[in-house]
C-alpha positions in Angstrom: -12.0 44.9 -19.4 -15.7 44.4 -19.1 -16.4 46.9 -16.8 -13.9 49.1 -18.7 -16.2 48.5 -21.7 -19.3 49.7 -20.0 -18.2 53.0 -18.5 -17.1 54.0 -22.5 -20.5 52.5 -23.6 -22.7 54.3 -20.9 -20.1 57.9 -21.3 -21.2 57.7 -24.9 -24.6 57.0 -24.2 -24.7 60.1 -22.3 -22.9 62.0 -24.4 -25.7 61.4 -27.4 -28.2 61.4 -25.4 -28.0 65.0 -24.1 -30.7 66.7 -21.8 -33.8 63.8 -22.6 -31.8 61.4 -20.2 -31.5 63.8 -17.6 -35.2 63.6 -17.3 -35.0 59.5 -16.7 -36.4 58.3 -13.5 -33.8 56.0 -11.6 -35.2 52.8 -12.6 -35.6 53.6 -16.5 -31.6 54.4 -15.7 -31.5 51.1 -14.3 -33.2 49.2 -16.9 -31.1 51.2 -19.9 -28.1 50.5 -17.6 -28.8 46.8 -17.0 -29.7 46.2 -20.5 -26.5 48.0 -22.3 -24.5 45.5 -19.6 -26.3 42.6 -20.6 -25.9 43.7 -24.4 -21.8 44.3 -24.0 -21.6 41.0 -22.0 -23.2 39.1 -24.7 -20.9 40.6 -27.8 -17.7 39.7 -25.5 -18.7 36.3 -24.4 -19.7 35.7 -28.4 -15.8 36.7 -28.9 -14.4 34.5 -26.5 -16.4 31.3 -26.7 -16.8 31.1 -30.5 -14.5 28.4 -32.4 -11.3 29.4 -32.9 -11.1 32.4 -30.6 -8.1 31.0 -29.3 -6.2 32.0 -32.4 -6.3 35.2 -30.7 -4.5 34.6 -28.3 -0.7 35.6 -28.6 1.7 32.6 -29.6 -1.2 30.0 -29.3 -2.2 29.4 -32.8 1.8 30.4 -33.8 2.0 34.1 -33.9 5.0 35.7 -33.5 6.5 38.4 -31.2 9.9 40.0 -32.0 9.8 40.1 -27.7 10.1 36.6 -27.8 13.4 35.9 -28.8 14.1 37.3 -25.0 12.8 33.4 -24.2 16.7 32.4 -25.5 18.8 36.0 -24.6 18.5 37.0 -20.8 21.3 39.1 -21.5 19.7 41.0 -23.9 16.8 41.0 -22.0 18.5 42.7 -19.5 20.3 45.3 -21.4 17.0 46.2 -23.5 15.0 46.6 -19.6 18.5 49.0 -18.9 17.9 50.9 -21.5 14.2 51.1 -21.7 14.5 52.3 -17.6 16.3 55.7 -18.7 14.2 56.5 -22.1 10.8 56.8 -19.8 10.8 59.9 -17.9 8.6 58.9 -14.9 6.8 61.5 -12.5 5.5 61.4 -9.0 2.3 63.6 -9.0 0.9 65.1 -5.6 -1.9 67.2 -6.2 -2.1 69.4 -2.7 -5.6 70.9 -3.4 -6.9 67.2 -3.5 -10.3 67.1 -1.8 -10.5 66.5 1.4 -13.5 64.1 2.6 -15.5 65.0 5.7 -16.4 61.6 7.5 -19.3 63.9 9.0 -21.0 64.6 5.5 -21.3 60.7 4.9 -24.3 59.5 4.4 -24.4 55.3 5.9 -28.2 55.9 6.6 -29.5 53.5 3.5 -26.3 51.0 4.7 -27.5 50.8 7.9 -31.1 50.1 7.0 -30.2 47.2 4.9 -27.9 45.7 8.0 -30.5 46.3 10.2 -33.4 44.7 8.1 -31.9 42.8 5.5 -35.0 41.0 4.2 -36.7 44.4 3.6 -34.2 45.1 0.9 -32.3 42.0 0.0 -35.4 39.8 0.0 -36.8 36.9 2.2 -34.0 34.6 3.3 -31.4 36.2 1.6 -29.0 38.1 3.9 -25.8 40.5 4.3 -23.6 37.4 4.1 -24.9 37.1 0.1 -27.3 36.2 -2.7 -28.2 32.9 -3.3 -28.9 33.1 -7.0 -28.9 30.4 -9.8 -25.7 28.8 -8.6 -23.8 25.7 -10.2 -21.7 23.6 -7.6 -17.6 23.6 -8.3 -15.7 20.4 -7.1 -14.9 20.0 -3.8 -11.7 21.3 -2.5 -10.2 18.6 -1.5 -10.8 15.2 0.4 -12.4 12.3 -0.8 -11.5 8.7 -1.0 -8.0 7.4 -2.8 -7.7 4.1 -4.7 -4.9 2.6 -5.5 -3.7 -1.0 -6.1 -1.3 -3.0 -3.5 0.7 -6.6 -4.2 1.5 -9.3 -2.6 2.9 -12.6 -3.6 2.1 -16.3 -4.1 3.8 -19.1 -5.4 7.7 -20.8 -5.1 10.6 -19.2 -2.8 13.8 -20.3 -3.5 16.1 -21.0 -0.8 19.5 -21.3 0.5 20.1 -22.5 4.0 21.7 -24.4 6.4 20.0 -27.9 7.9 21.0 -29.9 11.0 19.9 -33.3 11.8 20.7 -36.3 13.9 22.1 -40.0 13.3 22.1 -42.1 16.2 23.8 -45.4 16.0 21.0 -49.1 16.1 22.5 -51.7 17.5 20.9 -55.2 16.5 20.9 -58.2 18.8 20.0 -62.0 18.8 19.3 -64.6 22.3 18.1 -64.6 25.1 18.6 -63.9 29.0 17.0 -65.6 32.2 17.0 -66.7 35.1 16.7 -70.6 35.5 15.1 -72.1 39.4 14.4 -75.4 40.2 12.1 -77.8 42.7 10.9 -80.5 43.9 7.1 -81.9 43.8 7.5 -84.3 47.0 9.4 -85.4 49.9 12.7 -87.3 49.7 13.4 -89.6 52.5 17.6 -89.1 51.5 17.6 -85.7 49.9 15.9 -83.0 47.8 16.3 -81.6 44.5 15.9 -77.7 45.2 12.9 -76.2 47.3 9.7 -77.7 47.4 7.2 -76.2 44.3 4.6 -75.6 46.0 6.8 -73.2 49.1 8.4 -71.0 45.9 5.1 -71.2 43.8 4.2 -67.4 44.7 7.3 -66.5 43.2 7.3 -68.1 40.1 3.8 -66.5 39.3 4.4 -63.4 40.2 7.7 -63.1 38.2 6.2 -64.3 34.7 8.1 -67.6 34.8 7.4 -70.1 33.0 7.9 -74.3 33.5 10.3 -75.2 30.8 11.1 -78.8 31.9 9.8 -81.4 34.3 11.2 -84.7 35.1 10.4 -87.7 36.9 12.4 -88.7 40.1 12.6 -92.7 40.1 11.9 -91.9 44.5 8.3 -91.8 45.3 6.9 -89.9 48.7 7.3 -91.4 51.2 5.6 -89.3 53.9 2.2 -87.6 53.5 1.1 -84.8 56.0 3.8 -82.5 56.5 3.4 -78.8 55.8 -0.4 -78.4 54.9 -0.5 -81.7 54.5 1.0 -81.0 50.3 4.0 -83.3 50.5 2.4 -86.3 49.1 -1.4 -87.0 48.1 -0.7 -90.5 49.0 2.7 -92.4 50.3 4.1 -93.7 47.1 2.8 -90.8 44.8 6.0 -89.8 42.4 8.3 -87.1 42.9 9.4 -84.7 40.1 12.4 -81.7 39.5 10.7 -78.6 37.8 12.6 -76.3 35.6 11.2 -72.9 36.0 12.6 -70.0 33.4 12.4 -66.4 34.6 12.8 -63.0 32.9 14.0 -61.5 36.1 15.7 -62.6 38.8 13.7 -63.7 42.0 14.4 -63.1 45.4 14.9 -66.3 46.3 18.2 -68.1 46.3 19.1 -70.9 44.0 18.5 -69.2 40.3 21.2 -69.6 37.5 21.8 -66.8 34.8 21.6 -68.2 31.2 22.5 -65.8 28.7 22.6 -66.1 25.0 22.7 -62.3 23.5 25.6 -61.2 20.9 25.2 -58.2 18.5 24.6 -59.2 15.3 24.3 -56.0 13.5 24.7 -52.3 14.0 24.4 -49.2 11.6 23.5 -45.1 11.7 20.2 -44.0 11.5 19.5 -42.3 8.2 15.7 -41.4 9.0 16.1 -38.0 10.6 18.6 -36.7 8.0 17.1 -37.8 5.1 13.7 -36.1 6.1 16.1 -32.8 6.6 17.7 -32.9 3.4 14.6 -34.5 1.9 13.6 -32.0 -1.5 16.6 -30.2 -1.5 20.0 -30.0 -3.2 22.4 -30.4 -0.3 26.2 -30.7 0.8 27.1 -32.0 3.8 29.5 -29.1 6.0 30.8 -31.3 9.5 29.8 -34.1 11.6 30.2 -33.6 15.4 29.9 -36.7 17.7 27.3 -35.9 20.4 27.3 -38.5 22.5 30.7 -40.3 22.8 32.2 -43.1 24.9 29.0 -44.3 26.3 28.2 -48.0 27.5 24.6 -49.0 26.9 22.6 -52.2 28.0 20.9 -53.6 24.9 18.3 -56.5 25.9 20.3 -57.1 28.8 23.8 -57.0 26.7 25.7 -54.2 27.8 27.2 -52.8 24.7 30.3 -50.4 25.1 31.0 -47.5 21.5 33.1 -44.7 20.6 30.1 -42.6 19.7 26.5 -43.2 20.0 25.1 -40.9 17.3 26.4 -37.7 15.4 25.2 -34.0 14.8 25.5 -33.2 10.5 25.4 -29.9 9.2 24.5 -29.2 5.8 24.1 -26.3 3.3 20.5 -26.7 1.0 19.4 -25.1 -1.7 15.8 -25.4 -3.6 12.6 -24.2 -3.9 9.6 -23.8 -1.6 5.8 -22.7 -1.7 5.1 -19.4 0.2 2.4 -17.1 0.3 2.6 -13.8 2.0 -0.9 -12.5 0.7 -2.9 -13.5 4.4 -2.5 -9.7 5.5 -3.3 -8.3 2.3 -6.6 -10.6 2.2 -7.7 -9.5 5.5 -7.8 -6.1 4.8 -11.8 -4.9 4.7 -10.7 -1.7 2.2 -9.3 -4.3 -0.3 -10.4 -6.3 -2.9 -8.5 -9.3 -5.4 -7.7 -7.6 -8.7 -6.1 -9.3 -10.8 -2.6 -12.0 -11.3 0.7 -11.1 -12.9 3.4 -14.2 -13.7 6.3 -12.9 -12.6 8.5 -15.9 -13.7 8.0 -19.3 -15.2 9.6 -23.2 -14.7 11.1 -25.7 -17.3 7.9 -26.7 -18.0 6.1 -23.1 -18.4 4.2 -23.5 -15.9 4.2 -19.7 -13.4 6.2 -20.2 -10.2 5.6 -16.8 -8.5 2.8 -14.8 -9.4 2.2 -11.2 -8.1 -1.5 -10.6 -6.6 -2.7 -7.0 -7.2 -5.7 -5.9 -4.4 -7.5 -2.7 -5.2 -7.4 -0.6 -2.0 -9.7 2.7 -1.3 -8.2 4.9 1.7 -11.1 6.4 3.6 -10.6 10.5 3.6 -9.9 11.9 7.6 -11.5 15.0 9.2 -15.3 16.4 7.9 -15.7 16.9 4.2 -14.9 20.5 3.3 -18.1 23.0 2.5 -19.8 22.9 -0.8 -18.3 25.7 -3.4 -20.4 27.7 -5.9 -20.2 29.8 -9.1 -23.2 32.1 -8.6 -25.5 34.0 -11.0 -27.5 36.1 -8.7 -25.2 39.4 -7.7 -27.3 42.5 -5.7 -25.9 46.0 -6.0 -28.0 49.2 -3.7 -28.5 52.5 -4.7 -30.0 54.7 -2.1 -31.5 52.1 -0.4 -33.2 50.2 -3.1 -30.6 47.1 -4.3 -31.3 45.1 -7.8 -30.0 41.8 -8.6 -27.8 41.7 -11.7 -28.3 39.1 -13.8 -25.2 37.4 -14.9 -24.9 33.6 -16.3 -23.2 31.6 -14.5 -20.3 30.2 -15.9 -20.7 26.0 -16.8 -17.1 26.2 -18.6 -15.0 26.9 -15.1 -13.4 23.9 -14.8 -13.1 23.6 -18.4 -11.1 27.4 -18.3 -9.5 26.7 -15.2 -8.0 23.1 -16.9 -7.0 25.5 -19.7 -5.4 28.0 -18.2 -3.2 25.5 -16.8 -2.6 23.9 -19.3 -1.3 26.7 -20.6 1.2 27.4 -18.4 2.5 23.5 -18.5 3.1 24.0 -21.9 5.1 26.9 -21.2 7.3 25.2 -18.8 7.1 21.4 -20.3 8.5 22.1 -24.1 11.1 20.4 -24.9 13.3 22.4 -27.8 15.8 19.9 -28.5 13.2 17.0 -29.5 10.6 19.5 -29.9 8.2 17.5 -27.8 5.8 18.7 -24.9 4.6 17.0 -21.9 7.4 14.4 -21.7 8.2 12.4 -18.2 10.6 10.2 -16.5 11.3 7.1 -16.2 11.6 5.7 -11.9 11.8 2.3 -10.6 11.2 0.6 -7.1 12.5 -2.4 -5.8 10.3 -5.1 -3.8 12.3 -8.4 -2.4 9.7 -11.9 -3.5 8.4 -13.1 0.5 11.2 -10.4 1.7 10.9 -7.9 4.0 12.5 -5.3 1.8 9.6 -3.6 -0.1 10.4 0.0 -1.4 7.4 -0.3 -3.6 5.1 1.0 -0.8 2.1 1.4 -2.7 0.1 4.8 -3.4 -0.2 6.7 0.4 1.5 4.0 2.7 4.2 4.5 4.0 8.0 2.5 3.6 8.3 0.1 5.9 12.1 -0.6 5.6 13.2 3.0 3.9 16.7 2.3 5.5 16.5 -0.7 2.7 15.7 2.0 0.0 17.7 3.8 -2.7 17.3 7.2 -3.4 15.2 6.3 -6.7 13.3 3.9 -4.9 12.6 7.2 -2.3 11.8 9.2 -5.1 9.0 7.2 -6.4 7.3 7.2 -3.4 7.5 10.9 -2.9 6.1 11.4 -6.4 3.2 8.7 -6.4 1.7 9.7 -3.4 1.8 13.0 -4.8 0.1 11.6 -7.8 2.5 12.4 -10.2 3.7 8.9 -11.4 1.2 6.5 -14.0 2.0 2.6 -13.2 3.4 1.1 -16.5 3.8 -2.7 -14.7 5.8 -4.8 -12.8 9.0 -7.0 -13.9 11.5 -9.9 -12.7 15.0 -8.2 -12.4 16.7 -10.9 -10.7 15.8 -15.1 -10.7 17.6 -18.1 -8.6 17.4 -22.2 -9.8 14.6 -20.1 -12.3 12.5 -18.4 -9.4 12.0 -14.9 -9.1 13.3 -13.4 -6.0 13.5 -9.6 -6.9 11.0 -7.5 -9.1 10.6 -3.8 -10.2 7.6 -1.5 -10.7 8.4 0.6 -12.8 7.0 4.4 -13.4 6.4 7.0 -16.1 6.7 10.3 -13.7 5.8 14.0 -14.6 6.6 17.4 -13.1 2.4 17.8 -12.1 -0.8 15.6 -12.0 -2.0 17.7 -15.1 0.4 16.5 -16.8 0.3 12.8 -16.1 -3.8 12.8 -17.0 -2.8 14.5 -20.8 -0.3 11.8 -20.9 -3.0 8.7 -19.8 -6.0 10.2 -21.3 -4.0 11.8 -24.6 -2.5 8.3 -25.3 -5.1 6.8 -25.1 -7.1 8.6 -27.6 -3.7 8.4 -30.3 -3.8 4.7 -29.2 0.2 5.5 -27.8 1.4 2.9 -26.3 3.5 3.0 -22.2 6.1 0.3 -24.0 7.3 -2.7 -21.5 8.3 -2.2 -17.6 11.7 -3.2 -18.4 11.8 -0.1 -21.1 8.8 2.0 -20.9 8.2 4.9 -23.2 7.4 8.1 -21.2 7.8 10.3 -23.8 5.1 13.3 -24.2 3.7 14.3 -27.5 4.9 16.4 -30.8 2.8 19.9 -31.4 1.7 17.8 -34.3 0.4 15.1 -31.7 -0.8 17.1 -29.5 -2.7 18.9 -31.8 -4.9 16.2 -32.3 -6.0 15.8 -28.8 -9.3 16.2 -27.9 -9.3 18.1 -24.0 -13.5 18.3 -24.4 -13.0 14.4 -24.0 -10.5 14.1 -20.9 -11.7 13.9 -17.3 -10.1 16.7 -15.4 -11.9 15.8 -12.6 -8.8 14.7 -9.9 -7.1 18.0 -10.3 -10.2 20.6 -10.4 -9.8 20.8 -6.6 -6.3 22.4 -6.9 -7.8 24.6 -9.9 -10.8 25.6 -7.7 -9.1 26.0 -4.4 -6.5 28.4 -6.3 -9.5 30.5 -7.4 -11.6 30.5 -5.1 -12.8 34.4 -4.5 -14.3 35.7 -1.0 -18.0 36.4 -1.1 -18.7 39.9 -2.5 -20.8 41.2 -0.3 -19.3 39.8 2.9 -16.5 41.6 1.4 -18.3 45.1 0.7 -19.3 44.6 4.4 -15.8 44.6 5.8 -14.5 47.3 3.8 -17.8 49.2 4.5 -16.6 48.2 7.9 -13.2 49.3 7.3 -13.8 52.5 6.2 -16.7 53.4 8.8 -13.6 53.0 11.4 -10.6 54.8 9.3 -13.1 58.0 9.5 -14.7 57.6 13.2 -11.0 57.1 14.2 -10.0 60.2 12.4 -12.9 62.3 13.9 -11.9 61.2 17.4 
């Protein structure tokens, strides 16, 4: 429209000016040129940018179109494009005296010149890839790091499970059991009461005995000498019996057994079980004898029972401390957030709480090349090139968020409740200290997807795809008072433009996302959204898309191909 603007500007210019312009040199031409461009520019960019030029701008500011009752009528749509096809008489025109170009009569002298010595003509450092220029840097296409928040849990795990233990039977018993020698201290001229003492006295040290009784023989020695000369001291020295008790019998003949042992008690061994059971509300399932029939010696008593000790089963239920935050914690790209109380005890007091780390993904591959909006254009005439002076544009982003949003609009009305910008509402499901987690977390993966719903799926897909604002986290199911189950729960919308009017627009109406359990993801009324301020809203997550959808090729690297292109097309029709 611009350039459309010019050519009428400059033909009517021209028209005026008669013969005196056809004295100009080329650069007063220029300059004039130049400065008519710069003056048409200026009147259409006061049009555009001034307040409230988008009232111009059909069914914006609530103009009306009889066309636009097509929006509701396809059908008549259709008929009106039937009938409109057959009311236009259209025309193919081939004019056979066109003019024919001769590739020989073209002139690429001043082209080649500036190829061949760009800095002559372009300037120092500039060269036929493009101007430089006053430039302003767009956002980068793409990349960069992600943040996004992860849980883990901490607190009580309720339990149901099954608990084994064993109960052996104690068998309590009361006496004694030895081994009872005796022996004589001297020689008896008629007869001896046992072995001599000192012959067996090796023995009765060595096997821990012990002298329990000794009594005087009225005899007396008779005989000293003898064997080491240990019978008597003297002829006439006494003679005693010893009564030696032993733990063990001795290898030597002669001992008696005296045994005094009886049970006095027996009873199962509660310890083990009631350490299994101990803090827990439990049943008991069986009892299986493991070690039946058996005959034990107890202090030297043999003992013979039925069963020895027993194998109990039971089924236990309560509530333990878990934690299964150590991964999370170990993680160098995350950092403790913040606590959530998921559920509470009798007395109040939080029993599982969920423990939100912030997490920043690092981006892969090399950063993508810087993007600009330039001022500095260069056109050549006959071998001399100017630089056009042309603002650059400050308000991209800005337009490119507009246009946009724009189109949203178009597609995000809805007629029934007369409200724009409206989302869903999705839910994901995470097992308390389970290993079923379809709340994966913004760009990781499901680790048990086979566990997953399709809703649960769906979140997932759409929050990595950052379409989906976190309204919070919930208990959906509790057992003995604990939470074992718990939902996140999502307000989801059809792009990421969308989401940030829905953030940053409630936010400045002071809208509230409701509760997890019911969260409000409605969008706004015209009346609401008219309010919004978009001047105040940072865009700045979704320029990338906006930029790498607009991103033109370089002009002149583009007038160099199609130089290119043509050069060839002729050369090739020569040949």
């Amino acid at each position: 429209m611009n350039r459309l603007r010019l050519f009428v500007a400059v033909l009517a210019l021209g028209v005026s000016g008669g013969l005196a312009h056809a004295q100009m040199t080329a650069q007063d031409a220029r300059t004039e040129g130049e400065a008519i461009g710069t003056g048409v520019r200026d009147t259409t960019n006061g049009t555009i940018l001034a307040n409230g030029a988008e009232a111009n701008v059909p069914t914006f500011a609530g103009t009306t179109f009889p066309t636009l009752d097509y929006v509701d009528d396809p059908t008549g749509l259709t008929t009106a494009g039937e009938a409109a096809r057959y009311q236009q008489d259209y025309k193919t025109v081939v004019d056979p005296y066109r003019k024919v170009v001769d590739p020989a009569t073209i002139d690429l002298s001043s082209a080649s010149a500036i190829e061949k010595d760009p800095d002559t003509y372009l300037g120092p450092g500039v060269g036929p890839g493009g101007a430089t220029g006053t430039c302003n840097p767009l956002p980068p296409g793409g990349g960069g790091a992600t943040t996004y928040l992860e849980s883990c849990n901490e607190g009580s795990q309720p339990f149901d499970e099954t608990r084994t233990c064993r109960a052996p039977l104690v068998i309590q018993t009361q006496g004694t059991r030895y081994w009872e020698y005796q022996c004589s201290t001297g020689f008896i001229k008629y007869q001896t009461s046992g072995p001599y003492c000192d012959i067996i006295q090796p023995d009765l040290d060595g096997g821990s005995c012990r002298l329990i009784d000794r009594e005087r023989i009225g005899e007396t020695c008779l005989q000293w000498g003898g064997r080491d000369g240990r019978w008597c001291t003297e002829p006439g020295d006494p003679v005693y019996r010893e009564t030696w008790s032993c733990p063990n019998q001795l290898s030597i003949a002669g001992g008696i057994e005296r045994n005094t042992i009886s049970v006095v008690s027996e009873t199962v061994d509660q310890t083990q079980c009631q350490a299994t059971t101990g803090g827990a509300t439990c049943s008991q399932q069986s009892e299986v004898c493991t070690a039946p029939n058996e005959t034990r010696v107890i202090n030297g008593l043999s003992v013979t029972r039925p069963c020895w000790e027993w194998e109990r089963t039971f089924q236990c239920q309560g509530v333990a401390p878990a934690n299964d935050c150590s991964a999370l914690e170990a993680r160098a790209e995350c950092t403790f957030d913040h606590d959530e109380c998921l559920s509470t005890d009798a007395n109040g007091l939080c029993n599982v709480y969920d423990r939100w780390f912030k997490c920043t993904t690092t981006p892969s591959g090399p950063p993508p090349p810087p993007a600009y909006v330039c001022a500095g254009d260069l056109y050549c005439i006959d071998g001399e090139c100017t630089s056009v002076s042309r603002e650059a544009s400050t308000e991209f982003k800005d337009a490119m968020v507009a246009m946009n949003v724009m189109g949203e609009l178009r597609d995000g009305f809805n007629p029934n409740e007369l409200k724009i910008f409206s989302g869903e509402n999705l839910k994901c499901t995470k097992k308390i200290f389970g290993l079923s987690n379809c709340c994966s977390g913004k760009g990781v993966p499901l680790l048990t997807p086979w566990l997953c719903n399709s809703q649960d799926r769906d979140v997932d897909k759409k929050d990595d795809a950052g379409l989906c604002h976190y309204v919070g986290t919930y208990c959906s199911d509790k057992i003995l008072g604990v939470c074992v189950t718990r939902k996140q729960s999502y307000c989801c919308y059809g792009s990421k433009l969308v989401r940030i009017l829905n953030e940053q627009g409630k936010a400045q109406l002071g809208m509230q996302w409701g509760t997890p359990k019911t969260p409000d993801c409605e969008g706004f009324l015209i009346a609401q959204f008219q309010q919004l301020d978009l001047s105040r809203m940072d865009f700045s997550e979704v320029y990338a898309e906006f930029v790498d959808a607009a991103k033109l090729p370089d002009e002149i690297e583009m007038s160099l191909q199609i130089q290119k292109k043509i050069e060839t097309y002729y050369n090739n029709g020569v040949n």
